[in-house]
The first five atom37 places (N, CA, C, CB, O) and aatype in JSON, in Angstrom:
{
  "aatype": [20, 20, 20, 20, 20, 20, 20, 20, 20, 20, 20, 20, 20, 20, 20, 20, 20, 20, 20, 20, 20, 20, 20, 20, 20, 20, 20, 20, 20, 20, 20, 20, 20, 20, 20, 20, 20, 20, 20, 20, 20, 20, 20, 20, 20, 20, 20, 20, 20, 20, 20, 20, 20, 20, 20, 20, 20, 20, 20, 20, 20, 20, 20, 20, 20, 20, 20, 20, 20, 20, 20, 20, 20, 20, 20, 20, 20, 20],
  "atom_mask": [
    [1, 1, 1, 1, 1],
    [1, 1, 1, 1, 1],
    [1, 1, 1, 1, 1],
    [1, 1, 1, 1, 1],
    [1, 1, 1, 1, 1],
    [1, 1, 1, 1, 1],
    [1, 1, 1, 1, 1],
    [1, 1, 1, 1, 1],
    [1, 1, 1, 1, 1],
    [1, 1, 1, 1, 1],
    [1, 1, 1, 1, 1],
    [1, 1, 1, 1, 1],
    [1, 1, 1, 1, 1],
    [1, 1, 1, 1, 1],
    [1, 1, 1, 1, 1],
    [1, 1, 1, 1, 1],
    [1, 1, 1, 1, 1],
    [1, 1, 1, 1, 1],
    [1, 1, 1, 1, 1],
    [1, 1, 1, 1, 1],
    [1, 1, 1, 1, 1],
    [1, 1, 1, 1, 1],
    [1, 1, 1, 1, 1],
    [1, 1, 1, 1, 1],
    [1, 1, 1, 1, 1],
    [1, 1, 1, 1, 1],
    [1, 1, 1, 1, 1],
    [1, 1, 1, 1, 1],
    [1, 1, 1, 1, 1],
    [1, 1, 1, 1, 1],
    [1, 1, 1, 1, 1],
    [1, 1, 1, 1, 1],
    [1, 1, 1, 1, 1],
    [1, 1, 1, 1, 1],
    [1, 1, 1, 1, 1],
    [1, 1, 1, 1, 1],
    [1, 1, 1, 1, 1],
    [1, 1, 1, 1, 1],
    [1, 1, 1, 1, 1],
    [1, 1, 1, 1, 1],
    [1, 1, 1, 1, 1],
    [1, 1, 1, 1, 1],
    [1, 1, 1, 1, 1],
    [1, 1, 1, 1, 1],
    [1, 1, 1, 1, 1],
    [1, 1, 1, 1, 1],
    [1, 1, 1, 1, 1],
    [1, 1, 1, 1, 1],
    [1, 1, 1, 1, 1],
    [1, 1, 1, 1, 1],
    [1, 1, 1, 1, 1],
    [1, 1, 1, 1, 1],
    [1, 1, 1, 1, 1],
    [1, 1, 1, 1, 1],
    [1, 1, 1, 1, 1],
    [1, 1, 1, 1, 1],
    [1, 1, 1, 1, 1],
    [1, 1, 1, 1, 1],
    [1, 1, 1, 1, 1],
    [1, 1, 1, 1, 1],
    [1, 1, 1, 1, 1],
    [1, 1, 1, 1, 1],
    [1, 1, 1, 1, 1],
    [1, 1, 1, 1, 1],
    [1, 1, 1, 1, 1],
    [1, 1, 1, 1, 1],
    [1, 1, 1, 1, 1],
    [1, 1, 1, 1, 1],
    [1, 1, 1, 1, 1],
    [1, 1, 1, 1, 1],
    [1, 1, 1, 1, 1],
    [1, 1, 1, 1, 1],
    [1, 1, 1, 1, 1],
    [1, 1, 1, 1, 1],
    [1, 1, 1, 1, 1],
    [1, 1, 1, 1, 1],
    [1, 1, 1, 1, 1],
    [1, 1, 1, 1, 1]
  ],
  "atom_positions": [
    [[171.19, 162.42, -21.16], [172.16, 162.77, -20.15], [172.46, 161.58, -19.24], [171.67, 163.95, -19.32], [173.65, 161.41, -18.95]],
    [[171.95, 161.09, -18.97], [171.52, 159.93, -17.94], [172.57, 158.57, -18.96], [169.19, 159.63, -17.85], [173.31, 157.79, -18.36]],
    [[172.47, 158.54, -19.95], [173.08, 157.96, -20.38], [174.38, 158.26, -20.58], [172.57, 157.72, -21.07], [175.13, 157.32, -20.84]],
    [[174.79, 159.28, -20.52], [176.01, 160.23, -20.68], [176.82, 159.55, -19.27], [175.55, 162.21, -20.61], [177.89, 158.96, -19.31]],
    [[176.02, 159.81, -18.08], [176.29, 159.55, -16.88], [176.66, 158.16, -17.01], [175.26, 159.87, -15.96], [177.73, 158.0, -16.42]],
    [[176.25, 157.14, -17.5], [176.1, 155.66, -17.17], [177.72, 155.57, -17.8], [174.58, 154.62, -18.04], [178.61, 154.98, -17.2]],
    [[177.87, 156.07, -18.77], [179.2, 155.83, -20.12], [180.4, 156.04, -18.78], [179.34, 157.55, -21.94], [181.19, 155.29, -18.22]],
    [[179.97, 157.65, -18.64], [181.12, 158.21, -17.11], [181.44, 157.11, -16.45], [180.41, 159.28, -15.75], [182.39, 156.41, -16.78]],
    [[180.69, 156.86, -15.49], [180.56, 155.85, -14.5], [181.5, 154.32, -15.09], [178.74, 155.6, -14.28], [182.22, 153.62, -14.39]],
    [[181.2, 154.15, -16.55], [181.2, 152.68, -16.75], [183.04, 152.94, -17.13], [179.85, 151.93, -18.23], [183.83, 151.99, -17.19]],
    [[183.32, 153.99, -17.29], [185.06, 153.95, -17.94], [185.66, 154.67, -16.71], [185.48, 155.01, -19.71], [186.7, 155.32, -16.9]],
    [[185.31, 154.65, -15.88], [186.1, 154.51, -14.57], [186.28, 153.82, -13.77], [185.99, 155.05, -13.94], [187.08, 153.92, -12.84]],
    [[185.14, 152.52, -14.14], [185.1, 151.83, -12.74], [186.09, 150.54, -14.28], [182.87, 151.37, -11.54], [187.12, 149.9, -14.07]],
    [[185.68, 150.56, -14.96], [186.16, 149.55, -16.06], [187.5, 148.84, -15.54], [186.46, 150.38, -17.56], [187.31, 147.65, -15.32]],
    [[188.86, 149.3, -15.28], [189.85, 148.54, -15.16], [189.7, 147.68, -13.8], [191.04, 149.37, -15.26], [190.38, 146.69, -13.52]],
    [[188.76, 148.19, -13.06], [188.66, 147.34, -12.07], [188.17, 146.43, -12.44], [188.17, 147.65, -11.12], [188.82, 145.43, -12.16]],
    [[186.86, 146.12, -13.23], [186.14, 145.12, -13.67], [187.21, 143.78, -14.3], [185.13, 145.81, -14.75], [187.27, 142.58, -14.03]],
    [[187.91, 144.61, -15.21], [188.81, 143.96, -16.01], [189.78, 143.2, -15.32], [189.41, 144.81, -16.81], [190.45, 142.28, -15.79]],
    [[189.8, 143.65, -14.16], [191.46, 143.12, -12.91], [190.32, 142.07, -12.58], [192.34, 144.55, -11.01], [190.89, 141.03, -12.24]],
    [[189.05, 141.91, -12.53], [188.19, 140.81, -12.21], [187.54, 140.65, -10.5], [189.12, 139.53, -12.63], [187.3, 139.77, -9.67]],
    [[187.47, 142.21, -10.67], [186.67, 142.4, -9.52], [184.81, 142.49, -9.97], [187.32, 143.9, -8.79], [184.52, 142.6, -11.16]],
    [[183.88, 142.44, -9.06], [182.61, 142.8, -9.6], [182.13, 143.47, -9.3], [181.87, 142.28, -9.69], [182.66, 143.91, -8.28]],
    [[181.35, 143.92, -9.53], [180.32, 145.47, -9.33], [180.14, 145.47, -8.11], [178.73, 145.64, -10.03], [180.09, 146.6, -7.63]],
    [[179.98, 144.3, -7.11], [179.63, 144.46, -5.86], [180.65, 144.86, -4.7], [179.05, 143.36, -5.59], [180.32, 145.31, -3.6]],
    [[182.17, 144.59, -5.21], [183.48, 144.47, -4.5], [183.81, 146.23, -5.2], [184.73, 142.78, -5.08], [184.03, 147.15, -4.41]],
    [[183.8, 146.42, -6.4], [184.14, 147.85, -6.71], [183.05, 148.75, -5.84], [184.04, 148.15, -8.46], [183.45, 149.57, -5.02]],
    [[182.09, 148.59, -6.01], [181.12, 149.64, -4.98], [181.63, 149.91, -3.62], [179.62, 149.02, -4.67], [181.76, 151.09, -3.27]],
    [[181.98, 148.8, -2.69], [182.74, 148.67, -1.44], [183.79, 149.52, -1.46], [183.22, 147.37, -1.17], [184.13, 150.18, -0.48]],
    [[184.32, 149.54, -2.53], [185.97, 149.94, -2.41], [185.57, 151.16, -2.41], [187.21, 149.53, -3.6], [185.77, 151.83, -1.39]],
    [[184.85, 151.81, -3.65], [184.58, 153.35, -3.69], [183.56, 153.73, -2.33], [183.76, 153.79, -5.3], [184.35, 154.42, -1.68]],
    [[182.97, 153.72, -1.96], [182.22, 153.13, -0.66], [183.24, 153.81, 1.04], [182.36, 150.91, -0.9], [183.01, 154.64, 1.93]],
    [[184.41, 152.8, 0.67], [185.72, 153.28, 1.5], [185.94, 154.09, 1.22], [186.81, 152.79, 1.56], [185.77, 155.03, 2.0]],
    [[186.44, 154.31, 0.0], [187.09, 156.16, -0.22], [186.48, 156.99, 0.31], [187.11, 156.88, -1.59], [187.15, 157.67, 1.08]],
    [[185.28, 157.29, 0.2], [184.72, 158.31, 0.21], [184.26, 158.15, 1.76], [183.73, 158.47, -0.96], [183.79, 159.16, 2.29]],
    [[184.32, 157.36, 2.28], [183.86, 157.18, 3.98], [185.24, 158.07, 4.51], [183.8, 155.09, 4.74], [185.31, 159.1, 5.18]],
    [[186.36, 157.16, 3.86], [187.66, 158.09, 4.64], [187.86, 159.05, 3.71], [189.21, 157.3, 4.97], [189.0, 159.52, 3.76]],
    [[187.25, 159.44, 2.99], [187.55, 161.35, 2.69], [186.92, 162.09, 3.77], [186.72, 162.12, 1.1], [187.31, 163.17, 4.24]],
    [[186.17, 161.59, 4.04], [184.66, 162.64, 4.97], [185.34, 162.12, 6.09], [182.45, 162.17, 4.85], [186.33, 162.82, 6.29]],
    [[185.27, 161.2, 6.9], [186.08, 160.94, 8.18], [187.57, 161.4, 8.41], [186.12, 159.54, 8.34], [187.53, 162.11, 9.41]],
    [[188.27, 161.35, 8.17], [189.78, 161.07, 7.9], [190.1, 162.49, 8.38], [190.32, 160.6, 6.19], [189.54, 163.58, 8.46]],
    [[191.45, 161.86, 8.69], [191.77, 163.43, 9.58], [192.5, 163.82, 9.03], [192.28, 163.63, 10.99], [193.65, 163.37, 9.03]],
    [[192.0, 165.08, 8.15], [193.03, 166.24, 7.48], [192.88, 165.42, 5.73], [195.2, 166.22, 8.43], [192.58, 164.31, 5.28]],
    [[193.23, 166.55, 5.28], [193.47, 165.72, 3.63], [194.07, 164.89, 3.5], [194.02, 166.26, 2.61], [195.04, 164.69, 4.23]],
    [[193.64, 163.84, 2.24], [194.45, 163.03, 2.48], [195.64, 162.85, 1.6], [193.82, 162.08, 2.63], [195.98, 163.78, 0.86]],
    [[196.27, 161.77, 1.62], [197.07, 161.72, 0.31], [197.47, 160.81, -0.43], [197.97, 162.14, 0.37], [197.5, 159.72, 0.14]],
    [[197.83, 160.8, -1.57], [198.29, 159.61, -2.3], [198.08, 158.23, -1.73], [199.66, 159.74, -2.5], [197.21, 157.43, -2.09]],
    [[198.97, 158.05, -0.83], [199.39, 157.31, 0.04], [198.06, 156.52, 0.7], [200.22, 158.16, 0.94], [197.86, 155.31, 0.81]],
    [[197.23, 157.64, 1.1], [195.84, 157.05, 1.78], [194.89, 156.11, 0.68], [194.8, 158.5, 2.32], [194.45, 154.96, 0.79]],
    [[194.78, 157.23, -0.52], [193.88, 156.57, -1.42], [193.99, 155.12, -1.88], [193.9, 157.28, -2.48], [193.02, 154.42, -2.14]],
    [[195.84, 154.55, -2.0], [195.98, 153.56, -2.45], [195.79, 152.6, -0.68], [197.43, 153.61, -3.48], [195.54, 151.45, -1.04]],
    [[195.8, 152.6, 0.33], [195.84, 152.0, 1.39], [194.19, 151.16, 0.92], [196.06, 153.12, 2.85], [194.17, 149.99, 1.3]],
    [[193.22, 151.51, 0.35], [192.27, 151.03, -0.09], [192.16, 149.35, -0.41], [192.14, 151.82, -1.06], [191.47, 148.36, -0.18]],
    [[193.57, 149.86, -1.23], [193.33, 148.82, -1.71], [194.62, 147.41, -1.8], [192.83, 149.36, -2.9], [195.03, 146.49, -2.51]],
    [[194.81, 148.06, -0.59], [196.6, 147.14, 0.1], [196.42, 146.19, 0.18], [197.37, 147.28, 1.54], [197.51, 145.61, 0.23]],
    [[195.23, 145.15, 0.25], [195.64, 144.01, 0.72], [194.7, 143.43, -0.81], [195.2, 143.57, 2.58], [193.88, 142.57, -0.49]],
    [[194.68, 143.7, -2.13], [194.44, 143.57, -2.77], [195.88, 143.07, -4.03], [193.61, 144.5, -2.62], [197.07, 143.38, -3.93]],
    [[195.0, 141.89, -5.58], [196.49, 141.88, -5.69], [196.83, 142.82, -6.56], [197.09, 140.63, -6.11], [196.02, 143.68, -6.9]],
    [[198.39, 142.77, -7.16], [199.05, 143.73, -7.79], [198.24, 144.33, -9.22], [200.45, 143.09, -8.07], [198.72, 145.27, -9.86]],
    [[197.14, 143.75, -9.57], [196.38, 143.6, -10.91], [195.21, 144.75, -10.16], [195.76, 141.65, -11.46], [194.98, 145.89, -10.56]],
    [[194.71, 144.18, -9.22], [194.06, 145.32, -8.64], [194.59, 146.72, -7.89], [193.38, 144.74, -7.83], [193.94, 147.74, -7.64]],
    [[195.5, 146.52, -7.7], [196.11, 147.77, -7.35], [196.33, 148.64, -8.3], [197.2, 147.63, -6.78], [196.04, 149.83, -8.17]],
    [[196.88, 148.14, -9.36], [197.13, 149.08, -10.74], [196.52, 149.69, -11.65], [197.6, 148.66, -11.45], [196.86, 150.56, -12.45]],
    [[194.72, 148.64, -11.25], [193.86, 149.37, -12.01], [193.14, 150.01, -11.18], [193.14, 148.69, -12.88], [192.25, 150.67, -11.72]],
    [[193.2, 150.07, -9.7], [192.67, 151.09, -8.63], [193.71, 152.63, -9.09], [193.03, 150.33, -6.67], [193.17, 153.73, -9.22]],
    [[194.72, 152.49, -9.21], [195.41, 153.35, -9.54], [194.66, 154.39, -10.89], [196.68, 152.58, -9.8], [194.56, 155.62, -10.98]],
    [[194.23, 153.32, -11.78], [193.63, 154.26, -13.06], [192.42, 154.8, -12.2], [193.07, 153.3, -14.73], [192.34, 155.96, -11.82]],
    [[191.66, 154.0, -11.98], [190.16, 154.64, -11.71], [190.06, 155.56, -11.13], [189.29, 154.02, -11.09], [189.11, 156.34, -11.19]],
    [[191.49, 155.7, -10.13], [191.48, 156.9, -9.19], [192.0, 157.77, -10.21], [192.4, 156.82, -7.73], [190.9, 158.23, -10.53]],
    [[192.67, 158.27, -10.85], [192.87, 158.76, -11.85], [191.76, 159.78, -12.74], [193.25, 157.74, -12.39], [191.66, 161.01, -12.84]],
    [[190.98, 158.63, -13.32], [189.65, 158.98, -13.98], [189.13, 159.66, -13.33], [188.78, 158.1, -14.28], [188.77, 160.76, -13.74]],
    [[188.89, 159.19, -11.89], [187.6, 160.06, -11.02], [187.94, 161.62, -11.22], [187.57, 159.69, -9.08], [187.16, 162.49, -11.6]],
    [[189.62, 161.82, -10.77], [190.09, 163.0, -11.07], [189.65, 163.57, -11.88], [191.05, 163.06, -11.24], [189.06, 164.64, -11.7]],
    [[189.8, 163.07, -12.95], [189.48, 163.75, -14.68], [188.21, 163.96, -14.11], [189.54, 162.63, -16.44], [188.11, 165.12, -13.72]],
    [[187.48, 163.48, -13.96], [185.66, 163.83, -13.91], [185.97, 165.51, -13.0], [184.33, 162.16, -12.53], [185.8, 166.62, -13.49]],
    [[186.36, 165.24, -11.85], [186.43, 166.52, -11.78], [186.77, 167.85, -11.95], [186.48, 166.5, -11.45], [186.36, 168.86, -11.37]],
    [[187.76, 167.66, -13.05], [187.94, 168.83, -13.86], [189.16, 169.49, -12.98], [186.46, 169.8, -14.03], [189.31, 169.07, -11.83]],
    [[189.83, 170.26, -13.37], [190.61, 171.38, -12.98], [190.49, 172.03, -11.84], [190.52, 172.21, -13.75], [189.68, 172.95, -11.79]],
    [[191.28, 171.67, -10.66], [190.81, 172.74, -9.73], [190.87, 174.38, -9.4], [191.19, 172.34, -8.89], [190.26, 174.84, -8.43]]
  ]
}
C-alpha cells in the first residue's frame, strides 16, 4: 500500500518536477495551498489556487495547473 501511496504522490507532483522545480520548492508550494485552504476566508477559487503560483514562470504555472488537477482526481467525486 505504502507503495501504492508513493506512485500517487509521485504522478502528481511529477509535472512540476519536470517544469524543473525540486522536491524542496514543490513541498513549499503545496505547503501554501493548504495553509490558505484552512486560513482563507470563505472557499476558495480557481483563481486563488493558481495565485500560488503567480510569480512563477509560464512552464510552472501550467504544470501547477495539472497537479492541481490530479490532486482533484485523488479525491474522487464529490
Amino acid at each position: 500500500m505504502e507503495q501504492h501511496a508513493h506512485a500517487q504522490v509521485h504522478r502528481v507532483i511529477e509535472p512540476l518536477l519536470e517544469a524543473g522545480l525540486t522536491v524542496d520548492r514543490v513541498e513549499a508550494l503545496v505547503v501554501r495551498l493548504a495553509f490558505e485552504a484552512v486560513v482563507g476566508t470563505g472557499p476558495g477559487t480557481v483563481a486563488d489556487v493558481h495565485t500560488v503560483v503567480a510569480a512563477e514562470s509560464p512552464e510552472v504555472q501550467a504544470a501547477w495547473a495539472v497537479t492541481v488537477g490530479r490532486m482533484m482526481e485523488l479525491a474522487g467525486p464529490a
